[in-house]
C-alpha positions as CSV (number, residue, x, y, z in Angstrom):
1,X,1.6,-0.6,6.1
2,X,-1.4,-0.2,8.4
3,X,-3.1,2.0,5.7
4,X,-2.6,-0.5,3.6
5,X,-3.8,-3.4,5.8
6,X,-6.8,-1.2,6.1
7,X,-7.2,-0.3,2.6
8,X,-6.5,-4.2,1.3
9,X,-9.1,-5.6,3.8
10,X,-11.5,-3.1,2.8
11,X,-10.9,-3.9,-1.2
12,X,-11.1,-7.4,-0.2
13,X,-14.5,-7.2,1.1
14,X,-15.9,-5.1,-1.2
15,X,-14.7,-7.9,-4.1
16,X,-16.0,-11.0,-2.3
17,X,-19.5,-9.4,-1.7
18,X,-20.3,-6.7,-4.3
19,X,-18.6,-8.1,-7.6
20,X,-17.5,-11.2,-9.4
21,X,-14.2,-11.6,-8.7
22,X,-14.0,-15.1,-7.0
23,X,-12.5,-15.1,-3.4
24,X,-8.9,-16.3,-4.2
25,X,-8.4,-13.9,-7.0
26,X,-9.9,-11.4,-4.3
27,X,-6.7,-12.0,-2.0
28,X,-4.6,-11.8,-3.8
29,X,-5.2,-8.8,-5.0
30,X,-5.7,-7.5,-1.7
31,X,-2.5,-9.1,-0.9
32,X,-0.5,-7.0,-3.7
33,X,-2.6,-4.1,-2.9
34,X,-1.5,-4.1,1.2
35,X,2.2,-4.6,-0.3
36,X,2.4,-1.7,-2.8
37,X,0.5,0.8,-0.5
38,X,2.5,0.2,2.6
39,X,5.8,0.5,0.4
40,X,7.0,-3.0,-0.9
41,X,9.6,-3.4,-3.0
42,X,8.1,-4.9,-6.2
43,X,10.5,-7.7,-6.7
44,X,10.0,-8.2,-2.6
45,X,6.4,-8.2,-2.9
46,X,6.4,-11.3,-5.4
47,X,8.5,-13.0,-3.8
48,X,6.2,-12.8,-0.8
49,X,3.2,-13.6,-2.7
50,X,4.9,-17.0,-4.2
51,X,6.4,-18.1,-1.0
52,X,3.6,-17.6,1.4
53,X,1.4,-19.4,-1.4
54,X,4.2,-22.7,-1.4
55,X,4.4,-22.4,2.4
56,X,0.9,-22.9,3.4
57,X,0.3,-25.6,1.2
58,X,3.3,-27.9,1.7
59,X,2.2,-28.8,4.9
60,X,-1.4,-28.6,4.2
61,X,-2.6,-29.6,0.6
62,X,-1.9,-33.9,0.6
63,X,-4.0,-33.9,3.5
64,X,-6.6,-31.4,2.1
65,X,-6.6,-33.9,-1.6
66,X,-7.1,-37.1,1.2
67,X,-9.7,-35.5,2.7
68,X,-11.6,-34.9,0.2
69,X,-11.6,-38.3,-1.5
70,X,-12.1,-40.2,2.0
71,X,-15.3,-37.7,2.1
72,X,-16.8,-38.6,-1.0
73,X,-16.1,-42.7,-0.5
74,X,-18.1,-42.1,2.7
75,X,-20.9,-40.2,1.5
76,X,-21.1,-42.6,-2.0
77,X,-21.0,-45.7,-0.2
78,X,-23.4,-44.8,2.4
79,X,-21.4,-45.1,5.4
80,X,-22.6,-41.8,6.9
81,X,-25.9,-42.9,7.0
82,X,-25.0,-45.9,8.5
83,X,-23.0,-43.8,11.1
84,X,-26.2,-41.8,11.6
85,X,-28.3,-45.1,12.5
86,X,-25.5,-46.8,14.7
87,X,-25.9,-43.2,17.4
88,X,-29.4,-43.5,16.9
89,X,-29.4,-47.0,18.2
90,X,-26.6,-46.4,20.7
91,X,-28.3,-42.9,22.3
92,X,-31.5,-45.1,22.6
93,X,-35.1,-43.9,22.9
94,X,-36.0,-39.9,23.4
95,X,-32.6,-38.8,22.9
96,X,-32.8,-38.4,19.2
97,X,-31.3,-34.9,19.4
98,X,-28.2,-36.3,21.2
99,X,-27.5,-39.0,18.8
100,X,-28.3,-36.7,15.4
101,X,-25.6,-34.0,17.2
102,X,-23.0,-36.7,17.7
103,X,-24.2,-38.2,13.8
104,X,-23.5,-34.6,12.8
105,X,-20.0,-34.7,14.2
106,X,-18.8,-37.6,13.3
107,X,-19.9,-37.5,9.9
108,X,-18.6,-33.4,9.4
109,X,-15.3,-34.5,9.9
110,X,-14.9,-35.8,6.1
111,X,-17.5,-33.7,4.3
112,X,-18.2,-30.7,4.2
113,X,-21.4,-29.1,6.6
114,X,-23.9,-28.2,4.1
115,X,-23.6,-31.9,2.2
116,X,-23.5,-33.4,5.3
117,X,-26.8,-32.0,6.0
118,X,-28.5,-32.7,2.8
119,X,-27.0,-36.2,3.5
120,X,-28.8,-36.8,6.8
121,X,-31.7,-34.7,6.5
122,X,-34.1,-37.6,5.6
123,X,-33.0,-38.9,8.9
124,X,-34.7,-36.1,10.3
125,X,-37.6,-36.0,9.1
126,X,-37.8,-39.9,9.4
127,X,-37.6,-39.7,13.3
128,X,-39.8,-36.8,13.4
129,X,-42.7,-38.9,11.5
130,X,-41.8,-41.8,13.7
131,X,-41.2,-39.8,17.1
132,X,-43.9,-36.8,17.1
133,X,-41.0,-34.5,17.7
134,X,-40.6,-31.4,16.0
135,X,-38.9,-31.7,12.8
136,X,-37.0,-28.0,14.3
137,X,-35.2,-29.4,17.2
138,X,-34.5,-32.5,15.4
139,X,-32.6,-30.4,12.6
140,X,-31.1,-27.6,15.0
141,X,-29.6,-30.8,16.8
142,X,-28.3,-32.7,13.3
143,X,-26.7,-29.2,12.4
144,X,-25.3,-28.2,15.4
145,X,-23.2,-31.9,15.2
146,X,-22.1,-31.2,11.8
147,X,-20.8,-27.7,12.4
148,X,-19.0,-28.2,15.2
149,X,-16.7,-30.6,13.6
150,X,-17.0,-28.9,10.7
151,X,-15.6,-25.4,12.3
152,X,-13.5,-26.8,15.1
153,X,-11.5,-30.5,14.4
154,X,-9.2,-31.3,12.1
155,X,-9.6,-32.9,9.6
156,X,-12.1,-30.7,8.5
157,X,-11.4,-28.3,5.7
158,X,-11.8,-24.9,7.7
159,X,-9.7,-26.5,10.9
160,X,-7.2,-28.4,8.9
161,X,-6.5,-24.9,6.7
162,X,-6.0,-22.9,9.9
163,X,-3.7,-25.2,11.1
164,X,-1.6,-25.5,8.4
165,X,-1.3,-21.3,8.1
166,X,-0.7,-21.1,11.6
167,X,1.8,-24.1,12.3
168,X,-0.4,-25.5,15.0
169,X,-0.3,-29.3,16.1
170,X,-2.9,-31.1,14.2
171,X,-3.0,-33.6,17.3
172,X,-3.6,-31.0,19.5
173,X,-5.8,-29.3,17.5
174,X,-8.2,-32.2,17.2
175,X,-8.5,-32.7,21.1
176,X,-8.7,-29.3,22.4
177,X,-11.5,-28.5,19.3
178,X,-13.5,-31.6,20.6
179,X,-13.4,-30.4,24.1
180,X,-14.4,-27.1,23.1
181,X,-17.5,-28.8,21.4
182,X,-18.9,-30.6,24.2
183,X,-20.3,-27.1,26.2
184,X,-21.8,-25.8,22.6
185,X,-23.3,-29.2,22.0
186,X,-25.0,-28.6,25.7
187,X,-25.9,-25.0,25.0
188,X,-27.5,-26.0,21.2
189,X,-29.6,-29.4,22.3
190,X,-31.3,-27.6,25.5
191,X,-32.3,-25.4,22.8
192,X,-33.2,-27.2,20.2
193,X,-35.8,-28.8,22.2
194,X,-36.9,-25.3,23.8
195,X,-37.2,-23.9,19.9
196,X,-39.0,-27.6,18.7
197,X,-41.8,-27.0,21.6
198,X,-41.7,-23.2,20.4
199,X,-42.2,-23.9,16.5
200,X,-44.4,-27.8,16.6
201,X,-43.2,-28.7,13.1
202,X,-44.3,-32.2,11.6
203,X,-43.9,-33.7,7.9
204,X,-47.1,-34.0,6.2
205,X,-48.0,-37.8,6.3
206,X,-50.3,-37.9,3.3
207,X,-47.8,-35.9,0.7
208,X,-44.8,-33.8,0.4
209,X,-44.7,-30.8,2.8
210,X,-44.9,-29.9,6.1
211,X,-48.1,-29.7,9.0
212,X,-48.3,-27.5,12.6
213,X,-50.7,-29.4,14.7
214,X,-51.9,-27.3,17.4
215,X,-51.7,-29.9,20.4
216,X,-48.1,-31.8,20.2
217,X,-48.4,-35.3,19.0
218,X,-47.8,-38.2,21.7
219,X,-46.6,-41.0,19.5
220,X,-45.6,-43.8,21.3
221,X,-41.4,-44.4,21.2
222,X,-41.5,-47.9,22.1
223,X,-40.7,-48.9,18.5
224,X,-38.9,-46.5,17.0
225,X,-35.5,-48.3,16.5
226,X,-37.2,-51.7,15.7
227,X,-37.2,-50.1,12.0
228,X,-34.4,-47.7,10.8
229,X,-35.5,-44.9,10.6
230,X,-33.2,-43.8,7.2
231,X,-32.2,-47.4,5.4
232,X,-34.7,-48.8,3.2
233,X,-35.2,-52.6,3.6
234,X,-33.9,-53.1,0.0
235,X,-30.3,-51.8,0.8
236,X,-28.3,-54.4,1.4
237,X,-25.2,-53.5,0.1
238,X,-24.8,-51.1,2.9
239,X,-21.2,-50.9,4.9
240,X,-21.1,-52.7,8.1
241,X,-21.0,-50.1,11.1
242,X,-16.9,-51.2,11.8
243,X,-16.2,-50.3,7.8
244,X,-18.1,-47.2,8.3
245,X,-16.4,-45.4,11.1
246,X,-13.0,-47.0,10.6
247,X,-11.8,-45.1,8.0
248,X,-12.7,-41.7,10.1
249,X,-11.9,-43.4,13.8
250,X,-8.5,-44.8,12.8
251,X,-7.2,-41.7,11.3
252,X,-8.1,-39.8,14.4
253,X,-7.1,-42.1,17.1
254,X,-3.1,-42.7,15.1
255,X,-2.8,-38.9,15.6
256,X,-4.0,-38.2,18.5
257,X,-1.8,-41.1,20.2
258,X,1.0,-39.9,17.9
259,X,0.5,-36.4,20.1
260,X,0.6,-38.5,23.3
261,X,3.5,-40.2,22.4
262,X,5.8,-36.8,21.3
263,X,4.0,-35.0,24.6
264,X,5.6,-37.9,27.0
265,X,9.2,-37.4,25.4
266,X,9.8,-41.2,24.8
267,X,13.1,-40.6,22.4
268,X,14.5,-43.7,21.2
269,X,11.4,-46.0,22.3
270,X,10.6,-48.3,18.9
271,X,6.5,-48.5,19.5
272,X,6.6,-44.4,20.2
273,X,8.8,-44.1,17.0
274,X,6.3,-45.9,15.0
275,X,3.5,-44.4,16.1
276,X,5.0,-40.9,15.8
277,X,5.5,-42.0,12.1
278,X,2.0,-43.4,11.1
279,X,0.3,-41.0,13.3
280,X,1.6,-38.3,10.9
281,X,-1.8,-36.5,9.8
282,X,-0.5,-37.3,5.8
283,X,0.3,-40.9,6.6
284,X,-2.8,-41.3,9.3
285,X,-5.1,-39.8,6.6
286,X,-3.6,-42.1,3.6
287,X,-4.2,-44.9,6.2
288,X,-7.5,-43.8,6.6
289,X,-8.2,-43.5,2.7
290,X,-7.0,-46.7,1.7
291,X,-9.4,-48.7,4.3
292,X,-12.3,-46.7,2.9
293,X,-11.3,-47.9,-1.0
294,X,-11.0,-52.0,0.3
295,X,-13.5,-51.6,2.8
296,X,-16.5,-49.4,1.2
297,X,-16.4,-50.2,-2.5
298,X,-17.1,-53.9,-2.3
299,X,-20.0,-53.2,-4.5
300,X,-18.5,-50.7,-6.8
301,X,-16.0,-51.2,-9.9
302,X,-12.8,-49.5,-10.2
303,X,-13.9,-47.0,-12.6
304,X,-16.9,-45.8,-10.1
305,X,-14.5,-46.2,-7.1
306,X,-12.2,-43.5,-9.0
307,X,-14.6,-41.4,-10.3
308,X,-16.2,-40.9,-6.8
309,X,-12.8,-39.9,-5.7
310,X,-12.2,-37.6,-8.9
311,X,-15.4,-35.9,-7.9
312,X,-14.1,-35.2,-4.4
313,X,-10.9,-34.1,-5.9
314,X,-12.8,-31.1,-7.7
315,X,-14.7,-29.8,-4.8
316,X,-11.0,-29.4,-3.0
317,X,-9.6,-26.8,-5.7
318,X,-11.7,-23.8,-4.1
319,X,-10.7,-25.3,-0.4
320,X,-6.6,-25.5,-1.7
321,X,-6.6,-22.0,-3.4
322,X,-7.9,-20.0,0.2
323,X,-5.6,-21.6,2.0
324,X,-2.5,-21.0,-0.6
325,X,-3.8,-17.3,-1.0
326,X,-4.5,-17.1,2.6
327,X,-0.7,-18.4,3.4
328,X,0.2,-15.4,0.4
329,X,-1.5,-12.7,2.3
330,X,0.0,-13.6,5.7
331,X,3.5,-13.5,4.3
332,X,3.1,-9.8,2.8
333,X,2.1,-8.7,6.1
334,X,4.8,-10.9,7.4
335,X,7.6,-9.6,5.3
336,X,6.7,-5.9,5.6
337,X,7.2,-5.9,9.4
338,X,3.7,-4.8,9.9
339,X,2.7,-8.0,11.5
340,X,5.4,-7.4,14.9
341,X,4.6,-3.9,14.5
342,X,0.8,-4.6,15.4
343,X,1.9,-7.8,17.9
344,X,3.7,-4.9,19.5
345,X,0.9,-2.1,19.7
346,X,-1.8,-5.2,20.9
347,X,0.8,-6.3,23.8
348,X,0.6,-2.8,25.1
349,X,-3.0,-3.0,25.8
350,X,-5.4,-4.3,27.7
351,X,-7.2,-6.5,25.0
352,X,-5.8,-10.0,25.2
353,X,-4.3,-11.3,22.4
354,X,-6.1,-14.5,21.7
355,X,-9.3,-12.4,21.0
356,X,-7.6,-11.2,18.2
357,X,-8.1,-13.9,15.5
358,X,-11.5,-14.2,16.9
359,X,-12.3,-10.6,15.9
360,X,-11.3,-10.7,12.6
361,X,-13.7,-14.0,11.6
362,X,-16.6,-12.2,12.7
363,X,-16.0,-9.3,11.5
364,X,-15.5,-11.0,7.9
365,X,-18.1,-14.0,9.1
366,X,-20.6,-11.1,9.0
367,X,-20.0,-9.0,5.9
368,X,-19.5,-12.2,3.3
369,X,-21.0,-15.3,4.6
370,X,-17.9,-17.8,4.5
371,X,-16.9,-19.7,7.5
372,X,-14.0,-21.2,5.7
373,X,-13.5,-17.9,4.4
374,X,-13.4,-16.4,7.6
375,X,-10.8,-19.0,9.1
376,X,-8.4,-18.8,6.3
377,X,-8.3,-14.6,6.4
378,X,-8.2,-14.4,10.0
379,X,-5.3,-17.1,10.3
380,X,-3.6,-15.4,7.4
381,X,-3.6,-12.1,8.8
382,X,-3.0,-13.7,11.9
383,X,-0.2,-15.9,11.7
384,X,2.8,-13.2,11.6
385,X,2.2,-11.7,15.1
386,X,1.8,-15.1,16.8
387,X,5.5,-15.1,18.1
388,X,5.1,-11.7,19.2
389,X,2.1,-11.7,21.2
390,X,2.8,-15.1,23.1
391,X,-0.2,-16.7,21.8
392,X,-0.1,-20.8,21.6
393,X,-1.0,-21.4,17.9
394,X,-3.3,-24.0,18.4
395,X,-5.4,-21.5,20.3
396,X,-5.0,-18.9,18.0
397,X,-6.1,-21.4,15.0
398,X,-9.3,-22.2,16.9
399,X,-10.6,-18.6,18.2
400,X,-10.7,-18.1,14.6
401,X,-12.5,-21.2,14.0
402,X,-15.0,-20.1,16.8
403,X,-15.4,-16.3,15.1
404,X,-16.6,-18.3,11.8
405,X,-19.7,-19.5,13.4
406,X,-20.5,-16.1,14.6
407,X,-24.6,-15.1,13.3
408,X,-24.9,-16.9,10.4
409,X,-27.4,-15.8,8.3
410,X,-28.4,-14.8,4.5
411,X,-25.1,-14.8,3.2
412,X,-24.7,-17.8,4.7
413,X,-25.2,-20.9,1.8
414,X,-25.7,-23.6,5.6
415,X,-28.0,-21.3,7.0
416,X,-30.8,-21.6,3.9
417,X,-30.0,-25.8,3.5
418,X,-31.0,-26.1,7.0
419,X,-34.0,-23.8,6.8
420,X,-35.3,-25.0,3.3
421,X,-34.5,-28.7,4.4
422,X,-37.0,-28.7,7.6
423,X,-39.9,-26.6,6.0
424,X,-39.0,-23.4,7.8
425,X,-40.1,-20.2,6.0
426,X,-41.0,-17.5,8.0
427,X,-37.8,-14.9,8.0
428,X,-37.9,-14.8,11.8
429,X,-38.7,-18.3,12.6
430,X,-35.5,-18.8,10.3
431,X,-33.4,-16.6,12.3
432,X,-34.0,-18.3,15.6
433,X,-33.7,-21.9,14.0
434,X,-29.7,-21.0,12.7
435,X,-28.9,-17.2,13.4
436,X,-29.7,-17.7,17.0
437,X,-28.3,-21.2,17.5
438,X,-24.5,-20.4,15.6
439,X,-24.4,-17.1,18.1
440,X,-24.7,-19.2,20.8
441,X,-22.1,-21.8,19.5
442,X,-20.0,-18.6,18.8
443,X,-19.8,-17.4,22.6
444,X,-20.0,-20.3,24.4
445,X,-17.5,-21.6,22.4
446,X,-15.3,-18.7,23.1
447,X,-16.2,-18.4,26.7
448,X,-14.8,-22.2,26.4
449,X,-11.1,-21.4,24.4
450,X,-10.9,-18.8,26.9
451,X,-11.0,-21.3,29.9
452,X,-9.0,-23.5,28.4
453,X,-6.0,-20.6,27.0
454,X,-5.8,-19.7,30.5
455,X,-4.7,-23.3,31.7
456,X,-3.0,-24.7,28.9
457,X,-1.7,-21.7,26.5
């Protein structure tokens, strides 16, 4: 079985990156491959396949499908921009960074990173016209936000899949992911705005494109949120800021009390029995969905309030199919023993456990590209020695989130939106704006997860 491990991985990287086999076909045909070569019984090795499959989506695939739609409701209706403006006002005047991170965050809970960006991107280079600050730091910032949600809290698609594989509390998930973001948010603005002085990057004022003025512009702040800076004065039919965040807010705040309420053991208390029930992440979620259809589509019929969802819907197929494929390959290792044989061997080292998951994502991070990818395989392969090496699965679930973000870089589709979105050409200017800023959101964020296992795993 561990030559088969071996072997599988291997044929499972060499289909993602060198052929056309799409991912989920990929695993599972590693998956059978790992099973036959470390000795499965055929019948055995089905089974395997089927169940781990039907496991890791009944847990995980209503609240993938509400995610999804709630995403698309947001992004149609134009509630993240209005999201977007409402930190910008809130942060106040030079602390556009701060309030595009915490933009980023927010709105990367729904949707996925790389849309996110494209969706707030203009905001960028708005404040950067309107501010004299570089449109690099400006964008570092905006990205950081959106990826640290994006790879770290529930119910984002990588967080919410790794949960569901690993059996981890979605609750708990969600607060110890934020926490974990705050130090990588203060590692990635300080140097944002160190990179922004380092590469002076403007928009062109005249036309499309991008200028490098030798001596930094001083343009005065005073008035920068008298206008907004993204919404036209024609858009009236804009969400109000409470319809915006609400359906994203409530959703959050029903299962993180929910978590409170099952921490503080109060069996047989009504209000803690109802909130246990609503703060469900299927029933929060659904909740969260069904303010965003009365709330956001004022302005839309009801065919273009389904269709937006129907479009959300197809983006999820891809998200559904790793994580069922991801839930197959963890059961063949699972099922063949190999998994407590390798918990085993680990416990009698020195290495601790936890860094486990996190060497796996970037070890796949770095050879095909795929954060999501990279959560789903290391959770998978993963989840079966959990039990046996005494790791919490929360924790577990998010050092493999934090191995995702490891060096992103050409086979990385995030690294070349953020690059071709702020001008940036140059192959080594490029690596410093993302390559360098997602290493440093890797290790601090696992210099964080560390900290925190040592309290409360």
């Amino acid at each position: 079985m561990i030559l088969g491990l071996i072997i599988g991985m291997s044929l499972l990287i060499f289909l993602i990156t060198k052929t056309k086999v799409h991912v989920f076909l990929g695993v599972i045909i590693s998956a059978t491959a790992m099973g036959l070569i470390g000795g499965m019984d055929h019948q055995k090795l089905i089974e395997s396949i089927s169940k781990g499959f039907g496991n890791a989506l009944s847990s995980i695939g209503i609240i993938i499908g509400f995610g999804v739609m709630l995403g698309k409701l947001l992004e149609v209706s134009g509630a993240t921009k209005v999201m977007a403006n409402s930190f910008i006002k809130l942060f106040g005047n030079k602390k556009e960074e701060e309030a595009l991170a915490a933009s980023g965050f927010v709105t990367s809970l729904s949707i996925f990173c790389t849309s996110g960006f494209i969706i707030l991107s203009p905001l960028v280079k708005g404040l950067s016209k309107k501010t004299g600050k570089s449109v690099v730091s400006l964008g570092i910032a905006l990205a950081g936000g959106l990826l640290m949600s994006h790879a770290l809290v529930p119910p984002a698609s990588g967080p919410i899949g790794a949960a569901g594989i690993l059996n981890a509390n979605i609750g708990r998930f969600m607060l110890f992911g934020t926490i974990i973001a705050i130090p990588i948010m203060c590692v990635i603005i300080p140097y944002a705005k160190y990179l922004g002085n380092k590469i002076y990057q403007l928009p062109n004022e005249t036309e499309d494109g991008w200028i490098r003025p030798e001596v930094k512009d001083n343009l005065s702040e005073d008035n920068v949120f008298e206008e907004n800076a993204t919404l036209k004065e024609n858009d009236k039919e804009l969400p109000s800021p409470f319809l915006s965040f609400a359906p994203v807010l409530i959703p959050i705040l029903l299962i993180l009390l929910s978590t409170i309420f099952k921490s503080l053991n109060f069996k047989g208390n009504v209000i803690a029995s109802f909130f246990s029930f609503i703060g469900t992440p299927i029933i929060a979620l659904a909740l969260g969905l069904l303010i965003a259809i009365l709330g956001l589509t004022k302005a839309f019929s009801k065919g273009e309030t389904l269709d937006a969802m129907e479009e959300g819907l197809k983006a999820s197929g891809k998200l559904i199919l790793l994580v069922g494929g991801g839930g197959a390959l963890g059961m063949i290792i699972q099922n063949s023993g190999l998994g407590n044989y390798i918990a085993l061997g680990i416990s009698r080292t020195s290495i601790p456990p936890i860094l486990l998951p996190f060497i796996i994502s970037c070890l796949i991070r770095l050879v095909q590209g795929s954060g999501t990818v990279s959560i789903m395989t290391a959770a998978s392969v993963t989840a079966p020695m959990v039990s046996g090496l005494h790791i919490d699965p929360t924790f577990a679930a998010l050092a493999a989130c934090i191995g995702s973000m490891l060096f992103s870089y050409f086979n990385d589709s995030y690294f070349w939106v953020i690059n071709e979105s702020i001008g940036i050409k140059d192959v080594k200017e490029q690596m410093k704006v993302w390559s360098v800023t997602s290493t440093l959101a890797c290790f601090t964020g696992l210099i964080a997860l560390l900290i925190l296992n040592f309290f409360f795993g």
